[in-house]
C-alpha positions in Angstrom: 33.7 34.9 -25.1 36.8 36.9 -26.1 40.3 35.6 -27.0 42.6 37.2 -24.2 46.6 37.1 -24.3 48.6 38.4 -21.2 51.9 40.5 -22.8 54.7 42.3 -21.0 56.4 44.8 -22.1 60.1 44.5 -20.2 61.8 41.9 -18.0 60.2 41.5 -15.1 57.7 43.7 -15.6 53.9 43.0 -14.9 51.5 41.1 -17.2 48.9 43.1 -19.2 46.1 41.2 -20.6 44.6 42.2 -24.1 42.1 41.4 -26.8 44.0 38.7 -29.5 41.2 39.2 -31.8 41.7 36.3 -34.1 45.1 36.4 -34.4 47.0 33.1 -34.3 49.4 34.3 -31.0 51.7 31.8 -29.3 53.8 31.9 -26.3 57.2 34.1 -27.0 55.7 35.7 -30.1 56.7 39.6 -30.7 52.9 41.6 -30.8 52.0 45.4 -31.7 49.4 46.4 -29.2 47.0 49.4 -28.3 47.6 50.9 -24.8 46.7 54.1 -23.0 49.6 56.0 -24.0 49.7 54.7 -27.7 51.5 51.8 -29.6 53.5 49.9 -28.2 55.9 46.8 -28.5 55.4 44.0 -26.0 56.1 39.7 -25.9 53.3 37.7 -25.7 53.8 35.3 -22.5 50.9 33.8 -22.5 49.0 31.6 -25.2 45.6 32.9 -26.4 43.0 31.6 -23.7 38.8 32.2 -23.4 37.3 34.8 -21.2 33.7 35.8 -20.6 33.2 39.4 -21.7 31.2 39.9 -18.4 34.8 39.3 -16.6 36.8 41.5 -19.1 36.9 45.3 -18.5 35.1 47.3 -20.5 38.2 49.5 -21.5 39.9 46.4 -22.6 42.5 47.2 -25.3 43.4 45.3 -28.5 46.7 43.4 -29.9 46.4 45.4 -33.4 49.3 42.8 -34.9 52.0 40.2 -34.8 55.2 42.0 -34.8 56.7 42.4 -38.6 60.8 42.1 -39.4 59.9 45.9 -39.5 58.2 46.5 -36.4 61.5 44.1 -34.6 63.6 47.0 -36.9 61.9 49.9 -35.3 62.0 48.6 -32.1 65.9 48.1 -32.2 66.3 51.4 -33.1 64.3 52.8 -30.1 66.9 51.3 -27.9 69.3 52.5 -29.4 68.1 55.8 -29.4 67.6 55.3 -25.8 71.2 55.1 -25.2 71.8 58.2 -26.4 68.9 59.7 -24.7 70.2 58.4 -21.5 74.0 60.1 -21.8 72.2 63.7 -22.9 70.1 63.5 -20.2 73.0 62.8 -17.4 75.0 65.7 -18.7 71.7 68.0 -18.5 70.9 67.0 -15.2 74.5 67.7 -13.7 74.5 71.1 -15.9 71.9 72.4 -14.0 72.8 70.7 -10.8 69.8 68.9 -9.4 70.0 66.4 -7.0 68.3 63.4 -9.0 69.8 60.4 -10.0 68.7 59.3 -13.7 67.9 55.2 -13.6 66.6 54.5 -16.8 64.8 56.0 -20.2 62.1 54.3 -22.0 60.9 55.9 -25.5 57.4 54.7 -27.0 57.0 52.6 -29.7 56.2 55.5 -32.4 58.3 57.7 -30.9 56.0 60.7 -29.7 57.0 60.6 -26.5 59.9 60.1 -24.0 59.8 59.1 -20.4 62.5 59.4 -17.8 62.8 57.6 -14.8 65.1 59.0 -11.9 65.5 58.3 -8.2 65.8 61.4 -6.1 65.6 61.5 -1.5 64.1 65.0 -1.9 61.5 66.3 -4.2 63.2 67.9 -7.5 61.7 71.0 -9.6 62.8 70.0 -12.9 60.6 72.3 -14.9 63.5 73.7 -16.6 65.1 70.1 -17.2 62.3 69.4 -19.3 62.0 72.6 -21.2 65.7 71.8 -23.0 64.8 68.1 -22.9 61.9 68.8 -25.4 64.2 71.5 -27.3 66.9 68.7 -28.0 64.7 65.9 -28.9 61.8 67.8 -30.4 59.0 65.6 -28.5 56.9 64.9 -25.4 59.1 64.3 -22.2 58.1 63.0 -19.4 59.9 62.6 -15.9 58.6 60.1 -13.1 60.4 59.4 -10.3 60.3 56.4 -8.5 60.9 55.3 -5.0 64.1 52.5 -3.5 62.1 49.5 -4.6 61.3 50.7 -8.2 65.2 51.8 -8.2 67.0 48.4 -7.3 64.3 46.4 -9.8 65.5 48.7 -12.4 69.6 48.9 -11.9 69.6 44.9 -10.3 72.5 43.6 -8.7 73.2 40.4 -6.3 71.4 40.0 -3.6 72.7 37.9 -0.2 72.2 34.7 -1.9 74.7 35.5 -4.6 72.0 35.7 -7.5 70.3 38.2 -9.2 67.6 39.9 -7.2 64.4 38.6 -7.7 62.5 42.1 -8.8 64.7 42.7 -11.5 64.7 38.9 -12.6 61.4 37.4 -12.3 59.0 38.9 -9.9 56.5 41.3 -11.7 54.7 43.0 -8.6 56.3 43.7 -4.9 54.2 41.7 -1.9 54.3 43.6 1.7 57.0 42.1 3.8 56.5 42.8 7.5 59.0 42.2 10.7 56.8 40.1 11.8 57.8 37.4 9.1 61.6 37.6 10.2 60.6 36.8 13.9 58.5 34.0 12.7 61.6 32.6 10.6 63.6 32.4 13.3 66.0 35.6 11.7 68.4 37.7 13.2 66.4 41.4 13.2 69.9 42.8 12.5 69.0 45.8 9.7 72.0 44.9 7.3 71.0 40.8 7.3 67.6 41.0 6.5 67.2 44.2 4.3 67.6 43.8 0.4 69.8 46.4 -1.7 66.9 49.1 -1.5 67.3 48.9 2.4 64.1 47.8 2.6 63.2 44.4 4.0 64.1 41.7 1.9 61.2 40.0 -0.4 62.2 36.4 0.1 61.1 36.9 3.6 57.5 36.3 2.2 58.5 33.1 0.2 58.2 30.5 3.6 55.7 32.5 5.5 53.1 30.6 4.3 54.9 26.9 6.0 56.2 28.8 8.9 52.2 29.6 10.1 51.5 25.8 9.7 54.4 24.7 11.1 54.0 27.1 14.0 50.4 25.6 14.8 51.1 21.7 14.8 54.5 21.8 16.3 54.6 22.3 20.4 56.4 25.6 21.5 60.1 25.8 23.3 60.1 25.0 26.6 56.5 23.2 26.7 56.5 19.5 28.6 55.6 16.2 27.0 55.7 12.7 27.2 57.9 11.1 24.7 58.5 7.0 24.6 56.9 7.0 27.9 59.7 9.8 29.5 59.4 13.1 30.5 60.9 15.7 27.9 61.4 19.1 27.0 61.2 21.0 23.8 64.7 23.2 23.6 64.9 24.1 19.8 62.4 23.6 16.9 63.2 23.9 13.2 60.3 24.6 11.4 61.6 24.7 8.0 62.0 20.9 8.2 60.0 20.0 10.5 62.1 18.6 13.4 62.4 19.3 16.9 65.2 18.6 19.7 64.1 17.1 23.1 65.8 17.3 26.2 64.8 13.5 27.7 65.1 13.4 31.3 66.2 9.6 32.5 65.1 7.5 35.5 68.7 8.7 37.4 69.1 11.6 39.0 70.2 14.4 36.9 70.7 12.0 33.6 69.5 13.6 30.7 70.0 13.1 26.6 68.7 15.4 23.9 67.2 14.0 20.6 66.4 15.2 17.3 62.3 14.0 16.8 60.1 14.7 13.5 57.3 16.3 14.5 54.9 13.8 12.9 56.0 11.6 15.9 54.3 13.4 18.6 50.8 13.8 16.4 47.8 11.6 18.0 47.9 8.1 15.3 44.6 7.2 13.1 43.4 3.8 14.8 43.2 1.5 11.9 39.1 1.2 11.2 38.7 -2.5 12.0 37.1 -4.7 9.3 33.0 -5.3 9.9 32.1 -9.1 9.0 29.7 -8.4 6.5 25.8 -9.6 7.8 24.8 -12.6 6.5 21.5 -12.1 4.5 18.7 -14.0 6.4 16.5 -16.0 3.9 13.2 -14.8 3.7 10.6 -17.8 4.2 7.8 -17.5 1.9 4.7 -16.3 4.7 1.6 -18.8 4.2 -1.7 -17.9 2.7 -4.8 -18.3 5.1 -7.2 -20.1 4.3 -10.6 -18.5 3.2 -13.1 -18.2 6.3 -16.6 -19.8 5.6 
């Protein structure tokens, strides 16, 4: 068994699991921690829980410490060097003209390296970009560039809802939104109502798939025939979300009709009540008479 604690590193960013060792770790604290492109400064938001080590993998890194008032210092000071990183970089990348649009600059917790993240429609040779990077800030650069989705998780903004977008505030990984979960929901297809600042179809489209399926399956279809209080009626509108549906009852006159909002628990087959068994009387047994002995 080894002590595991899940850390992130930035809001809304994904949970990384490492070895607490037998450090005493709680939910929120500040942690040092070894990862594949050195030290780094993370949150822990998790509290230490048990794992076997036949479930762990085996590169599995280690939380080396608890942060120190030190460790808080030098990580304050990376952000602010970041700041200025950021402003250096912009005037670089319009000095030499590329088409590449910087969205954010993380440096490493020791400082040995520099990463830049930009958002670009065509591919960018920025060879020469990094060459006067390095020269101004005397360390390892690194450019990545990252598509739409990565782009709006990184600036934010407000989505249609009037809050923050969920990427940039709380959802760690992006879940594959199809078309097919708008027609489901009942949703205008119209590009600009369903597609999210990146353009791309919006994530909250994946949040009520799940109860639109069920619904879909116990609720009759629009248009289908039934029986409802003993009259004839047809199904003209069904809202899944809540789980109602609007009948068109047709009335003994001719041409008389009234619609009706029904839940569709209504129209589901009832449990017949299991009818109480008299419990069987136990029959006596009579003690059974010993023959006699034959002669």
């Amino acid at each position: 068994m080894k002590n595991i604690v899940g850390v992130r590193f930035r809001k809304a960013g994904k949970i990384y699991h490492f070895w607490a060792q037998d450090l005493p770790i709680e939910k929120g604290d500040a942690v040092i921690v070894e990862t594949a492109r050195g030290i780094e400064f993370g949150t822990a938001l998790t509290d230490v829980f048990s794992r076997e080590e036949e479930q762990l993998p085996p590169d599995l890194k280690k939380v080396l410490r608890i942060a120190t008032p030190d460790d808080r210092l030098t990580y304050e000071e990376n952000r602010l060097k970041e700041l200025r990183a950021f402003e250096i970089a912009k005037e670089k990348i319009a000095s030499h003209g590329l088409e590449m649009k910087l969205l954010n600059v993380e440096y490493t917790f020791e400082a040995n390296k520099i990463l830049f993240y930009f958002a670009s429609e065509e591919r960018v040779d920025f060879r020469e970009l990094v060459r006067e990077l390095a020269s101004v800030f005397h360390t390892r650069i690194e450019l990545r560039q990252v598509g739409v989705r990565d782009e709006a998780k990184t600036l934010g903004g407000l989505g249609n809802c009037g809050r923050v977008i969920c990427c940039n505030s709380w959802m760690a990984d992006f879940s594959p939104v199809s078309i097919k979960m708008a027609k489901d929901q009942n949703l205008s297809l119209n590009p600009t109502k369903i597609s999210g600042l990146c353009g791309r179809l919006m994530c909250c489209l994946n949040y009520e798939e799940e109860h639109y399926v069920h619904m879909r399956k116990l609720m009759p279809k629009v248009g289908s025939k039934l029986t409802y209080k003993g009259e004839e009626a047809t199904v003209v509108e069904c809202n899944h979300l809540v789980g109602k549906l609007r009948l068109r009852i047709n009335k003994d006159q001719e041409d008389s009709f009234e619609f009706e909002w029904i839940d569709h628990r209504e129209l589901l087959p009832q449990e017949e009540p299991e009818k109480k068994r008299k419990p069987k009387s136990k029959r006596r047994s009579r003690p059974r008479r010993r023959r006699k002995p034959t002669a």
